[in-house]
C-alpha positions as CSV (number, residue, x, y, z in Angstrom):
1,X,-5.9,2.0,-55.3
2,X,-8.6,3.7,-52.7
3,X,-6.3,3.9,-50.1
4,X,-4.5,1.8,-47.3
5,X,-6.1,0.0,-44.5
6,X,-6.5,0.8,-41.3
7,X,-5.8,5.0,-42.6
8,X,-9.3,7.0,-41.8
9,X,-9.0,8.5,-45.2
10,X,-9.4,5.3,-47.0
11,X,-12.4,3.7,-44.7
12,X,-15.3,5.4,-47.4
13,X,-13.8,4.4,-50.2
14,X,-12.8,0.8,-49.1
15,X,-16.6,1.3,-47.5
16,X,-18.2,1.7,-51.3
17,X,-16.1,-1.1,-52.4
18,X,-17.2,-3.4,-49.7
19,X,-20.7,-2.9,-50.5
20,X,-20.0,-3.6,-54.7
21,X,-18.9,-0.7,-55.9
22,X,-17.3,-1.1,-59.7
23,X,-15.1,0.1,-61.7
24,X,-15.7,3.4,-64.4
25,X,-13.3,4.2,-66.5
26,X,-15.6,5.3,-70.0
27,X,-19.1,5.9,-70.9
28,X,-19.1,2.6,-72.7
29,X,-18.5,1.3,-68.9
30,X,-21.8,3.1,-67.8
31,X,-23.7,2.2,-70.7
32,X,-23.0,-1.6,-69.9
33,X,-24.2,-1.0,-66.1
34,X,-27.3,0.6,-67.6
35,X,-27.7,-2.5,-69.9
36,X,-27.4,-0.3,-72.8
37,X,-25.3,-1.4,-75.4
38,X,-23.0,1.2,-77.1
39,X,-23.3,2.6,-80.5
40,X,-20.4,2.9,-82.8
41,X,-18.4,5.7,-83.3
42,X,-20.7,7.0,-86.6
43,X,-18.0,9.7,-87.0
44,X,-15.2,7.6,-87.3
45,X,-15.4,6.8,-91.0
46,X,-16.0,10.5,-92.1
47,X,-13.5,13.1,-93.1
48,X,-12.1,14.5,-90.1
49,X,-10.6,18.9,-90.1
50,X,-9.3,20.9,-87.9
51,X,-11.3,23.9,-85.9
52,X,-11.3,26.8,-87.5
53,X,-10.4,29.9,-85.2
54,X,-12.9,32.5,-84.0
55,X,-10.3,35.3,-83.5
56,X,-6.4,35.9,-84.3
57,X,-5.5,34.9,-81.0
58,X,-7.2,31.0,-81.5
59,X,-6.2,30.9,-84.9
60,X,-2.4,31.5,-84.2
61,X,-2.9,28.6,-81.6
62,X,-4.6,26.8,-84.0
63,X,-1.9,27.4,-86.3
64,X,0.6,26.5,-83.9
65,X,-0.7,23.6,-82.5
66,X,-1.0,22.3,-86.8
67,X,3.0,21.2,-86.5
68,X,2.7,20.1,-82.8
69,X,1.2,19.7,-79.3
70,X,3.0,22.7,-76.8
71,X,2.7,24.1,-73.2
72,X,1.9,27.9,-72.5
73,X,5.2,28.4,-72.8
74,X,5.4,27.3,-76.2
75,X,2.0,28.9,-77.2
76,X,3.2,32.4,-75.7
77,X,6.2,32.0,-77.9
78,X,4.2,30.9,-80.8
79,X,1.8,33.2,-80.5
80,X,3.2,36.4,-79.5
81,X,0.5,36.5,-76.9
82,X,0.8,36.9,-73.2
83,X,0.3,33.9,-70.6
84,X,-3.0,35.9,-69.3
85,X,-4.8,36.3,-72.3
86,X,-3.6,32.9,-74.0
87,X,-4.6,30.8,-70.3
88,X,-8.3,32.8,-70.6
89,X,-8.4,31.9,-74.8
90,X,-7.3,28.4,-73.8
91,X,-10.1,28.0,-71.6
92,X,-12.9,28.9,-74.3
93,X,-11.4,27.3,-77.0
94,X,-11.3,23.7,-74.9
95,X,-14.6,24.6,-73.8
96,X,-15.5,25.1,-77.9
97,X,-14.2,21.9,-78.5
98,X,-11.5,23.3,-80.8
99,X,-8.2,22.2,-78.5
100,X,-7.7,19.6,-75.7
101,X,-5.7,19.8,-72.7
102,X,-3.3,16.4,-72.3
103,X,-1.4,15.8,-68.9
104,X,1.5,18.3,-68.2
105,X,-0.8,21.3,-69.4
106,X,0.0,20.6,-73.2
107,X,-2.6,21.4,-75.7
108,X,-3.6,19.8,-79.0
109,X,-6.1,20.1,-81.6
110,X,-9.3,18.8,-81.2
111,X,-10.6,17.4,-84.8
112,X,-14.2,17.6,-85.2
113,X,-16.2,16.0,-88.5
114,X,-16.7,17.8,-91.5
115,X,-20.0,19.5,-91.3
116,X,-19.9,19.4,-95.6
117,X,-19.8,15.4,-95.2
């Protein structure tokens, strides 16, 4: 919802709407804007694995997040690791595409294709 009426907060939003504005919620929503029609998830039928870790820190949070998604406060546990270093580690390996962040600040593993496939 952009906002109530009649609240000056809400008059640019309900302004953009007003003059068309739609609706995003993917890239395949974009795409179809564009005219473009989406392509097919090639990746889909191909082996997936998960990251492999660049240091002991990511792979003890790899390793971790293998039997299920945690918080910090499960990772720090996990881990060994203080809630410093593992927040800064988080950060690269999201960035790396090796974990993702859901809502509530729990992390999962990102799988990526097999490069040998």
């Amino acid at each position: 919802v952009p906002g109530c009426v009649g609240q000056t907060l809400s008059e640019g939003p309900l302004a953009i709407l007003r003059e068309g504005a739609r609706l995003v919620t993917s890239a395949e929503d974009v795409l179809l804007d564009l005219g473009l029609e989406p392509q097919p998830d090639l990746t889909a039928a191909k082996t997936e694995r998960p990251p492999q870790g660049e240091n002991e820190l990511q792979k003890a949070v790899l390793k971790a997040l293998l039997r299920e998604p945690l918080g910090i406060d499960g990772l720090c546990a996990a881990t060994g690791s203080d809630a410093d270093a593992l927040i800064a580690e988080l950060g690269v390996m999201e960035i790396m595409g090796q974990i993702r962040r859901e809502s509530g600040n729990i992390f999962t593993l990102a799988i990526r294709v097999s490069p040998t496939e």
